[in-house]
C-alpha positions in Angstrom: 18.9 59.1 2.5 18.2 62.3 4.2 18.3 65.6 1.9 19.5 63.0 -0.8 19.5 65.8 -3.4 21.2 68.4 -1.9 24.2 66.5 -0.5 24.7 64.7 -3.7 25.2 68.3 -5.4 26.7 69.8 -2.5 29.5 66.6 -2.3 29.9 66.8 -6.2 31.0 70.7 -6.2 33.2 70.3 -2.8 35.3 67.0 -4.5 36.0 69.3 -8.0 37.8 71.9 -5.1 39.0 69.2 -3.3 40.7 68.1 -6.5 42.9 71.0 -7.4 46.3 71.8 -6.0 45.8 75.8 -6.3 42.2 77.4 -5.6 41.6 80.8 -7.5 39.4 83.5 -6.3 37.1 82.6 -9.7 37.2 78.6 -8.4 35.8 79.2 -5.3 33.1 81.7 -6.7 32.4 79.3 -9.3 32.0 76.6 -7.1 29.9 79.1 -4.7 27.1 79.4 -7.7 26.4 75.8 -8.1 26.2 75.6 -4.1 23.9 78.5 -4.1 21.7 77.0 -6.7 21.7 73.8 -5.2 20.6 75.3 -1.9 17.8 77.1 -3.3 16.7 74.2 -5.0 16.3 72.1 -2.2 13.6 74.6 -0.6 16.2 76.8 1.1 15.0 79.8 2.1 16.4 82.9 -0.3 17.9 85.6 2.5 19.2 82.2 4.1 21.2 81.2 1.2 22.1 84.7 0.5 23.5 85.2 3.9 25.5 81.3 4.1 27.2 81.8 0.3 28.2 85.4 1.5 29.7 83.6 4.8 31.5 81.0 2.9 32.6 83.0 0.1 34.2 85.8 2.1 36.3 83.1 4.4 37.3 80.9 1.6 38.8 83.9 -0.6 40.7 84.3 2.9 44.9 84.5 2.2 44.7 81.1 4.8 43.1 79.2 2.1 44.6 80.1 -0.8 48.2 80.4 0.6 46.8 77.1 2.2 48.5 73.5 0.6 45.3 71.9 0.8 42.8 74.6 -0.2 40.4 72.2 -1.5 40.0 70.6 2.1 39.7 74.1 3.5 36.7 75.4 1.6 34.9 72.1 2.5 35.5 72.7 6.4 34.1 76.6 5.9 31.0 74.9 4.2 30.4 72.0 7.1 31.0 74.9 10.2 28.7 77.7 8.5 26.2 74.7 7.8 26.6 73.9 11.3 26.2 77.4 12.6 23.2 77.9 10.2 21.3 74.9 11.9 21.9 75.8 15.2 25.7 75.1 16.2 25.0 73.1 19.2 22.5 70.6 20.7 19.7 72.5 22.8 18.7 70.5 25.7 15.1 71.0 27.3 14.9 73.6 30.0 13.7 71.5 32.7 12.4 72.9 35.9 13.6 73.2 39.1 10.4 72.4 40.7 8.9 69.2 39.2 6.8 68.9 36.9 8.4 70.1 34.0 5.7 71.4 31.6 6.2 70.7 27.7 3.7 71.7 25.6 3.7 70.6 21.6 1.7 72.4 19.2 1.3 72.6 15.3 -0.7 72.0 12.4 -3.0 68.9 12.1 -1.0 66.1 10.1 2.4 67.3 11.3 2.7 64.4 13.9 1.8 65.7 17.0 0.6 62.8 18.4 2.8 60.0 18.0 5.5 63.1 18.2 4.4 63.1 22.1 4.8 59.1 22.5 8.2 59.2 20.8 9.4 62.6 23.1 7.8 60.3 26.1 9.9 57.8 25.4 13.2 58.8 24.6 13.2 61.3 27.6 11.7 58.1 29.6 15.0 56.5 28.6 17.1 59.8 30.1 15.8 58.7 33.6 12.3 60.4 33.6 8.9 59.5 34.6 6.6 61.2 31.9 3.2 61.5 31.6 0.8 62.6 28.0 -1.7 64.3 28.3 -4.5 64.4 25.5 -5.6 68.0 24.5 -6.9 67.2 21.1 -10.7 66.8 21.7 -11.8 67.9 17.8 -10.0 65.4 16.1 -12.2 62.0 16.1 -10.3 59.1 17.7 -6.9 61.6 18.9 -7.4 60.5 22.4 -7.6 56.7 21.8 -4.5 57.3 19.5 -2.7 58.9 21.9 -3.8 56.5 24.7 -2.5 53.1 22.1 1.1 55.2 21.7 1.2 55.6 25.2 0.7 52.0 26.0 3.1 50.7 23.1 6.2 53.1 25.3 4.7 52.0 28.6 3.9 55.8 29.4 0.4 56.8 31.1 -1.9 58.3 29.2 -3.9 61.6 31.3 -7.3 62.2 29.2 -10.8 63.2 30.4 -12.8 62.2 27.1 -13.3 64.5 24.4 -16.3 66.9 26.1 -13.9 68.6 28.7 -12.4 71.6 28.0 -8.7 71.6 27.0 -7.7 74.3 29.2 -9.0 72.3 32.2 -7.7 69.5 31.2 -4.5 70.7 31.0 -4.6 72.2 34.5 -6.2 69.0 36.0 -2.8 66.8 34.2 -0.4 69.1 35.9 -2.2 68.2 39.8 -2.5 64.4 38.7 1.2 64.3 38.0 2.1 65.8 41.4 0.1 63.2 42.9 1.5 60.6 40.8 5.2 61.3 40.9 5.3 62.3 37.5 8.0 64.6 36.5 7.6 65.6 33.2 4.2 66.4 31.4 3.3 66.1 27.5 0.9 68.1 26.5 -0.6 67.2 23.2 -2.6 69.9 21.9 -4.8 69.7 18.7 -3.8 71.0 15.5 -5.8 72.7 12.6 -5.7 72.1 8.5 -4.5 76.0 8.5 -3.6 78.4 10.9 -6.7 80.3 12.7 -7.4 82.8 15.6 -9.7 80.3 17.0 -6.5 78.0 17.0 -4.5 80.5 18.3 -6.4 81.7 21.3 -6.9 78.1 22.7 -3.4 77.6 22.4 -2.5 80.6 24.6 -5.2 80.1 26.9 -3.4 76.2 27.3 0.1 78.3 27.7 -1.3 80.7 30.1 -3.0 78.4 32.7 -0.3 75.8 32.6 2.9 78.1 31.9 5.0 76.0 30.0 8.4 75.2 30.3 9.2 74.1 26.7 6.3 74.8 23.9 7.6 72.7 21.1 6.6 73.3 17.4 6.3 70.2 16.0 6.8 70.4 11.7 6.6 68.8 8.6 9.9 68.8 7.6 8.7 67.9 3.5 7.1 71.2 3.5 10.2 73.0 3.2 9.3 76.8 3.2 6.0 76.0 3.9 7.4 74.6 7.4 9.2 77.7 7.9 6.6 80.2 7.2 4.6 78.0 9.6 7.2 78.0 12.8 7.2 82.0 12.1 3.5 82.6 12.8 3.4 80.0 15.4 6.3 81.5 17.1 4.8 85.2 16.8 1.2 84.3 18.6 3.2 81.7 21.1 6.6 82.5 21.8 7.7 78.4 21.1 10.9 77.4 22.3 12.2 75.4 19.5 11.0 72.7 17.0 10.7 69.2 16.3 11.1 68.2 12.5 9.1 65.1 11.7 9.5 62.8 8.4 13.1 63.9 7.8 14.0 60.7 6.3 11.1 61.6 3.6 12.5 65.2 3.5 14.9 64.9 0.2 15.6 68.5 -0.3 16.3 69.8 3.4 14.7 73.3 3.3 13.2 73.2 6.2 15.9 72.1 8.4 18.4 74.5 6.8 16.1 77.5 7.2 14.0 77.3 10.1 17.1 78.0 12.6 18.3 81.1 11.1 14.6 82.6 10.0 12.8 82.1 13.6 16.4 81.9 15.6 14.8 78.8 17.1 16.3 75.9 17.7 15.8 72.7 16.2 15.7 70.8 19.5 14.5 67.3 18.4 13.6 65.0 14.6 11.7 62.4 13.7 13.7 59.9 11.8 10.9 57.3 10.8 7.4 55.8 11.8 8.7 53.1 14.1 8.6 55.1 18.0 12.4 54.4 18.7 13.3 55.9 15.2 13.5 60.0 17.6 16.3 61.7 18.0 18.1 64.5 19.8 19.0 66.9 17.0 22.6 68.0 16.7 23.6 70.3 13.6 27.2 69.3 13.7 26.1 65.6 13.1 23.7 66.6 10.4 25.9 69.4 8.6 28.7 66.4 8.3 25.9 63.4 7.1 24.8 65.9 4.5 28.9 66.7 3.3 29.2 62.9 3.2 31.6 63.1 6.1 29.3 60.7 8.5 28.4 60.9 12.0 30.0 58.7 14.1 29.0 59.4 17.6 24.8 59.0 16.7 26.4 55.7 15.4 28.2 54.9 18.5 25.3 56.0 20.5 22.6 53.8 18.3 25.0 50.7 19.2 24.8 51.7 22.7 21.7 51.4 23.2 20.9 48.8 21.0 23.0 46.2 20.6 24.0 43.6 23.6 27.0 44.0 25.1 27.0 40.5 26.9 26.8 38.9 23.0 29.4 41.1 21.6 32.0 39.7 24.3 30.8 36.0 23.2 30.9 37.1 19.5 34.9 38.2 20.3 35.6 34.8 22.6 34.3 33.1 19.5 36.4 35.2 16.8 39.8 34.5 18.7 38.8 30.3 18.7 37.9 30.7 15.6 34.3 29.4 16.2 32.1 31.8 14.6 29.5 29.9 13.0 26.5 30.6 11.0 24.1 31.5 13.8 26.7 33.9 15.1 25.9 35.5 11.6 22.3 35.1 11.8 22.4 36.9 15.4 24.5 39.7 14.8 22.0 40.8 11.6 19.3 40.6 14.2 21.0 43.1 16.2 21.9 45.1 13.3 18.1 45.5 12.3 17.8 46.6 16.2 19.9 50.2 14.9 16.5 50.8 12.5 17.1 50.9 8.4 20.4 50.1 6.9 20.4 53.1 4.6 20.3 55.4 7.8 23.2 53.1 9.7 25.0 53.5 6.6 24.8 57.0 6.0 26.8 57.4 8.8 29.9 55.9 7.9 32.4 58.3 6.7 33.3 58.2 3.4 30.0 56.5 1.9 28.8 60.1 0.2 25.5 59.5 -1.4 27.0 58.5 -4.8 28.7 54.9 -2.9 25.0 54.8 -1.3 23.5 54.6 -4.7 26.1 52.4 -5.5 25.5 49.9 -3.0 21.6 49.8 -3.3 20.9 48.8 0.4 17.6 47.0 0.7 16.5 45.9 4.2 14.5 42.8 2.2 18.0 41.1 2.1 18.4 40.8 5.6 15.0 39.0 5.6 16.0 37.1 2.6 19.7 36.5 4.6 17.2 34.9 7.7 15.2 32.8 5.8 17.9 30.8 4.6 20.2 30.8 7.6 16.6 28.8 9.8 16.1 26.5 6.6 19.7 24.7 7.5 19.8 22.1 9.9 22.2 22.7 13.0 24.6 21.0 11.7 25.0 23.4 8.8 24.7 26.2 10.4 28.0 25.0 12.0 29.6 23.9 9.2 28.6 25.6 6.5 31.7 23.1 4.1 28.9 19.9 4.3 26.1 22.3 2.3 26.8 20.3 -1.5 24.1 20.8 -4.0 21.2 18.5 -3.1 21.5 20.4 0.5 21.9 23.6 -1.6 18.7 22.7 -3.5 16.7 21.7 0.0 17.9 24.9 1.2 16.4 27.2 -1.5 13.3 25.8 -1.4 13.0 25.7 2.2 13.7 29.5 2.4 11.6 30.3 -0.8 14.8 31.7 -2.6 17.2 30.6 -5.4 20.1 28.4 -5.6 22.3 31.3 -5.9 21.2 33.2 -3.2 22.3 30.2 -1.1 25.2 30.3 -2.7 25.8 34.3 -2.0 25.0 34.1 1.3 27.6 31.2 1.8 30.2 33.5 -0.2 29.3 36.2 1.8 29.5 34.8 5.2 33.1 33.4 4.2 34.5 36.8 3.8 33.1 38.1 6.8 34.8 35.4 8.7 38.2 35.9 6.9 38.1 39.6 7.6 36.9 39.1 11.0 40.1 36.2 11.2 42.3 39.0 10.0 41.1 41.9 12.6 41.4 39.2 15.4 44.8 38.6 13.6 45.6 42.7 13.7 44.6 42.8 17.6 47.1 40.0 18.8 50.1 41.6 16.4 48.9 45.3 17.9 48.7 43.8 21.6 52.2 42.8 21.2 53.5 46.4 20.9 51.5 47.5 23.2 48.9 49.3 20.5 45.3 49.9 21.0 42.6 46.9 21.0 40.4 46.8 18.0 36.5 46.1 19.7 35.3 43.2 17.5 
C-alpha cells in the first residue's frame, strides 16, 4: 500500500478523535503530537511538518469544531484539506503549446526512471488524443537508446535517436524538425542522468533547454528517497527552472516524504507518478485523491476512471442480461477476474475503496497469486461444470485439484466462493427491480 506507515498512524490518531463526543483543546494537541511525529517519521521534511501541524492545530481549536456535534469528524476534514493543500490542491495539467510541437523535456538523476518514465508519459498522453514522439538524449549510458527504442515499440510510440556519437543538443534540435515533418505533436525528450549532481550535468541540460525551449521540463524522482528526493528537485529546479515533477516507485515509497514535501519546499507541482513497473501502471497526480487514500477515505473517481478504461463495457451489459436470468455461470466468474487483473494489483484497486483503512488491508492479506490459483482451477473443469458447478462430487473434486495443481479445498473454496458471489449478485439484481419500481436509481451491475 502506498505510504503504508504513515496512514496507518495517521488513521489510528484521527479514529481516537473520531471516537469522542467532546474534543478539548489538550485532545486535539495531543493528538497533533503523534501526527507530527508520525509525519517526521515518514521522511517529512521538518519546516513542512512544522508549518501543516501549525495549520491544523490552529483550525481545529476553532469555536466551529469544538462547539461542533461531531468534532471528531471535523478535525479529520482539516487534516485531509491541509494535506491536500500541502501536495498541491489541484491537478496541474501540461502547458501545451499553441503552436505544435509541444516540447517536454524530463531530466533527473541516473536510476530515477527517466527512461521508461518517457514511454509511460508517451503513452498515457497518446491515450489523451496525442501523437508523441521520444527522443533519446542519453548517449553516456550503455544501451539507453536501445532501451528507450524497446519502450517505445512496447506503446507503439516512434522512437527519434541518432546513435550515441551525436551530440545531445543537436539531437534534440534535429527531433523537434523531424516531428514537424512527421505530424508529431508532442516531443519527449529523454535526457541522461548522472549518479550525483554535477556542473558538467548541469550545463548540458541547459544547453538542451536553451536550443529547444521547452514547454514542460519535468523532474522525474525517486520517490523512496524521501528527503533525498526533495533536496534533489531543489538544486534541479535552481540551475533549470523545471516545471513540476514526476514521482516514480510510489507504490515502493512506504513512508511518503517525498510526496508530502516536495510541493511545499520547491512550490512545484507534482504533475504526474509512477504507480508500478508494468507501462500502464502512470498516472495523473491529484493530491485530493491521494490526501483521502492515505486518511483511509479511498478514491473513487481514479477507480471509476481505471474501470473506464479497462474494463469492457460490451461484457458488463452481457454480465447484467445474465444476472437478471439468473445465468451467471462459472466462466462468467473466470472472465470478470480477467478483467479485474486488467485494473493492475488488487492491493492498489483495493486501497481505493472507502472504508478499507490499512488496518482491514492487512486484514484481508490480498495476494494477486489467488487469482492465478482462482484460474487454474476454473480451465481444469469441463464445460459442463463450469455451468453447473452442483454436478462437481468428490471424485470430480479430486480430478479438479490435480488438474489445476492445487488442493481439494481450494476447489472447494473457490466453489463456496463463487456461490456467494452469485447470491449477492441475485440480491442486487433483486434491489434494482424493487428500486425500479419506485422509480429509484439503477444499481450498474
Amino acid at each position: 500500500m502506498i505510504f503504508e506507515g504513515l496512514a496507518e498512524k495517521l488513521q489510528g490518531t484521527l479514529k481516537k478523535l473520531k471516537g469522542k463526543g467532546k474534543l478539548s483543546e489538550k485532545d486535539v494537541k495531543e493528538a497533533m503530537r503523534e501526527v507530527k511525529l508520525a509525519l517526521l517519521e515518514a521522511d517529512v521534511n521538518f519546516k513542512v511538518v512544522k508549518k501543516f501541524i501549525n495549520s491544523v492545530t490552529e483550525r481545529a481549536v476553532g469555536k466551529e469544531v469544538m462547539e461542533s456535534l461531531t468534532p471528531g469528524q471535523h478535525v479529520i476534514k482539516i487534516v485531509n484539506e491541509e494535506l491536500t493543500k500541502l501536495m498541491g490542491e489541484t491537478e496541474s495539467k501540461i502547458n501545451y503549446s499553441s503552436n505544435p510541437p509541444t516540447v517536454i523535456m524530463l531530466c533527473g538523476l541516473q536510476g530515477a526512471g527517466k527512461t521508461t518514465t518517457t514511454g509511460k508519459l508517451g503513452s498515457l498522453l497518446k491515450s489523451k488524443g496525442k501523437r508523441p514522439l521520444l527522443v533519446a538524449c542519453d548517449i553516456y549510458r550503455p544501451a539507453a537508446v536501445k532501451q528507450l527504442q524497446v519502450v517505445g515499440q512496447k506503446v507503439d510510440i516512434p522512437v527519434f535517436s541518432m546513435g550515441d556519437k551525436q551530440n545531445p543538443i543537436d539531437i534534440a534540435k534535429a527531433s523537434i524538425e523531424h516531428a514537424k515533418k512527421h505530424g508529431n505533436d508532442l516531443v519527449i525528450i529523454d535526457t541522461a542522468g548522472r549518479l550525483h549532481i554535477d556542473e558538467e550535468l548541469m550545463e548540458e541540460l541547459q544547453n538542451i533547454k536553451s536550443s529547444v525551449n521547452p514547454n514542460e521540463i519535468l523532474l522525474v524522482v525517486d520517490a523512496m528517497t524521501g528527503q533525498d528526493a526533495v533536496t534533489v528537485a531543489k538544486t534541479f529546479d535552481d540551475k533549470l527552472e523545471v516545471s513540476g515533477v514526476i514521482l516514480t516507485k510510489l507504490d515502493g515509497d512506504t513512508r511518503g516524504g517525498a510526496a508530502l514535501s516536495i510541493r511545499a519546499v520547491t512550490e512545484k507541482p507534482i504533475k504526474f507518478s509512477a504507480i508500478g513497473e508494468k507501462l500502464d501502471q502512470f498516472e495523473v497526480f491529484h493530491p485530493d485523491r491521494m490526501a483521502s487514500r492515505i486518511l483511509g477515505m479511498g478514491d473513487v473517481l481514479s477507480l471509476i476512471e481505471k474501470a473506464q478504461a479497462n474494463l469492457d463495457a460490451q461484457k458488463a451489459i452481457e454480465l447484467e442480461k445474465k444476472l437478471r436470468t439468473q445465468q451467471f455461470t462459472l466462466d462468467d466468474f473466470l472472465d470478470q477476474l480477467e478483467q479485474m487483473k486488467n485494473l493492475g494489483p488488487l492491493s492498489s484497486v483495493l486501497e481505493m475503496i472507502p472504508g478499507l483503512g490499512s488496518k482491514q488491508m492487512k486484514n484481508l492479506n490480498v495476494d494477486d497469486k489467488d487469482l492465478v490459483r482462482i484460474e487454474a482451477i476454473i480451465k481444469s473443469m469441463t464445460k459442463a461444470e463450469r455451468h453447473d458447478p452442483s454436478i462437481i462430487n468428490g471424485s470430480r473434486r479430486k480430478r479438479i485439484a490435480m488438474g489445476s495443481g492445487t488442493k481439494i479445498q481450494d476447489v472447494n473454496q473457490l466453489l463456496k466462493q463463487f456461490k456467494q458471489t452469485k447470491k449477492m449478485m441475485k440480491q442486487f439484481s433483486s434491489m434494482e427491480k424493487v428500486m425500479k419500481k419506485r422509480g429509484g436509481i439503477k444499481f450498474p451491475f
